[in-house]
C-alpha positions as CSV (number, residue, x, y, z in Angstrom):
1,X,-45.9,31.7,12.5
2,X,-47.9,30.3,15.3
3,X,-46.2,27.0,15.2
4,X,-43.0,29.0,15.8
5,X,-43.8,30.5,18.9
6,X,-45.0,27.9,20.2
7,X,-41.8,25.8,19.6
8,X,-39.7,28.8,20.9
9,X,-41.8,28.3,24.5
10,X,-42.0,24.9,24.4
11,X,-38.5,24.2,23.7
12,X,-37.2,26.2,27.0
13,X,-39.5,24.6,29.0
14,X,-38.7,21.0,27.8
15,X,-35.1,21.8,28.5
16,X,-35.4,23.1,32.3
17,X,-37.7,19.9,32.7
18,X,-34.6,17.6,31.5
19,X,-31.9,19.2,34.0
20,X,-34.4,19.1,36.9
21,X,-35.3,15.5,35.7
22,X,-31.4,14.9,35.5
23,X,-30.8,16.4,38.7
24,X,-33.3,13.8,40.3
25,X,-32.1,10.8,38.7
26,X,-28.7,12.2,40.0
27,X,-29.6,13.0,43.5
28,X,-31.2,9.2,43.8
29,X,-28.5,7.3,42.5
30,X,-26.2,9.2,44.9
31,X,-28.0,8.4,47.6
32,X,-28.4,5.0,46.6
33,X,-24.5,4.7,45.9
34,X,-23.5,5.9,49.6
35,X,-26.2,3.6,51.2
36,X,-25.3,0.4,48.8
37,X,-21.9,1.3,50.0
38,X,-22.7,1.9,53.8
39,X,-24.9,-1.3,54.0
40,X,-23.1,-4.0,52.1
41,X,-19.4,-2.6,51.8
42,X,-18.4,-1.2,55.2
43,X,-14.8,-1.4,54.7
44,X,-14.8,-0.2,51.2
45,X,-17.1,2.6,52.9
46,X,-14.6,3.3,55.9
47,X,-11.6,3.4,53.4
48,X,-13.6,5.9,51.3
49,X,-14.4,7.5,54.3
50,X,-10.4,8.0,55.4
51,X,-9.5,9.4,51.9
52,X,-12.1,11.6,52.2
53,X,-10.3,13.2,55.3
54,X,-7.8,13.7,53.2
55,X,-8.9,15.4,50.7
56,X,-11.1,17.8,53.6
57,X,-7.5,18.2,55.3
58,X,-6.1,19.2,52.3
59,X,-9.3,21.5,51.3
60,X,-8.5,23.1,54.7
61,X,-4.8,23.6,54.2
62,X,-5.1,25.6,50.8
63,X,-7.8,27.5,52.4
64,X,-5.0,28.6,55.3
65,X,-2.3,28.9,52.2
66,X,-4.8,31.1,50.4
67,X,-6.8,32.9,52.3
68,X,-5.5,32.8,56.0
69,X,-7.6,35.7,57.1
70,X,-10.5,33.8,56.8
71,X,-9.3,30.3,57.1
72,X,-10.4,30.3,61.2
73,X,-13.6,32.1,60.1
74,X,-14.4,29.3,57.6
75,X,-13.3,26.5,59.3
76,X,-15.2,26.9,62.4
77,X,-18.7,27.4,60.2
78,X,-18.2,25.2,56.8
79,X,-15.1,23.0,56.9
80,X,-16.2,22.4,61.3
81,X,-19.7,21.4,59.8
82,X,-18.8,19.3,57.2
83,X,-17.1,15.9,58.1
84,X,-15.6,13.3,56.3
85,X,-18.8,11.4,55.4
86,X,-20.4,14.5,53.9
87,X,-17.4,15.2,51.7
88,X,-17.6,11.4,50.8
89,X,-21.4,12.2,50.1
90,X,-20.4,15.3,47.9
91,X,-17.6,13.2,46.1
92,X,-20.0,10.6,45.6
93,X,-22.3,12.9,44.2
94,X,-20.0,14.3,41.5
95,X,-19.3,10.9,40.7
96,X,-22.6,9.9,40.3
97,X,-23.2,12.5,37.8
98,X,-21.0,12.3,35.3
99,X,-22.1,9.1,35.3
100,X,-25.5,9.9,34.4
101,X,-25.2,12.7,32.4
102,X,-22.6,10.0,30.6
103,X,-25.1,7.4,29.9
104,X,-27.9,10.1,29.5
105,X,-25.9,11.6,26.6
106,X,-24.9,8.0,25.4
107,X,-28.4,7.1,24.8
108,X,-29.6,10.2,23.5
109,X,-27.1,10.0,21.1
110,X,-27.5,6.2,20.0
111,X,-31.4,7.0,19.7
112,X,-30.5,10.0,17.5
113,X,-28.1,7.8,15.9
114,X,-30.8,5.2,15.2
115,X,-33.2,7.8,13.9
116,X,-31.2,9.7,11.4
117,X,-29.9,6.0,9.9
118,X,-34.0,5.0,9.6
119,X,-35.2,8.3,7.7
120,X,-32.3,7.9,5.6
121,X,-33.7,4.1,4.8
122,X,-37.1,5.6,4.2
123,X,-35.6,7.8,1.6
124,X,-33.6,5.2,0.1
């Protein structure tokens, strides 16, 4: 009964601890990504950089296609604010994590994987 309860806060709190610890790991390899690119890659980093006023141009047109009330509005506070090297930075980002959370659940699996197959040589 006590070993229950336990497990029920335990568990919650081992589960917030992985996203933050995913969030991290996610943060720092973004960074790293933009700055690898940035330092060693500069005209891989401006192309990326010209696509990515692309896709803020076309963030901006469906904003005036969909909401043209508050297209000037938003334009002048977020979409002024942001340039094409912080959308680069957010696009980066999103890469970036899928790519983590990819090989995060790769290994979790392949070490469940490699669990499950050993107790079932135990019990053999």
């Amino acid at each position: 009964m006590l070993g229950n309860a336990i497990v029920s806060v335990v568990r919650p709190i081992l589960a917030v601890a992985q996203v933050i610890l995913l969030l991290v790991v996610e943060l720092v390899a973004a960074m790293l990504v933009y700055m690898y690119l940035n330092l060693f890659h500069l005209e891989t980093f401006g192309t990326l950089v010209r696509f990515a006023k692309y896709v803020l141009d076309t963030l901006v047109g469906q904003m005036e296609i969909w909401a043209p009330a508050a297209a000037n509005a938003a334009y002048a506070t977020l979409v002024g604010e942001l340039g094409p090297k912080s959308i680069l930075l957010l696009l980066i980002g999103l890469v970036t994590g899928v790519m983590v959370r990819f090989l995060a659940r790769l290994v979790s699996r392949l070490v469940s994987r490699a669990a499950r197959s050993r107790t079932v040589e135990e019990h053999a």
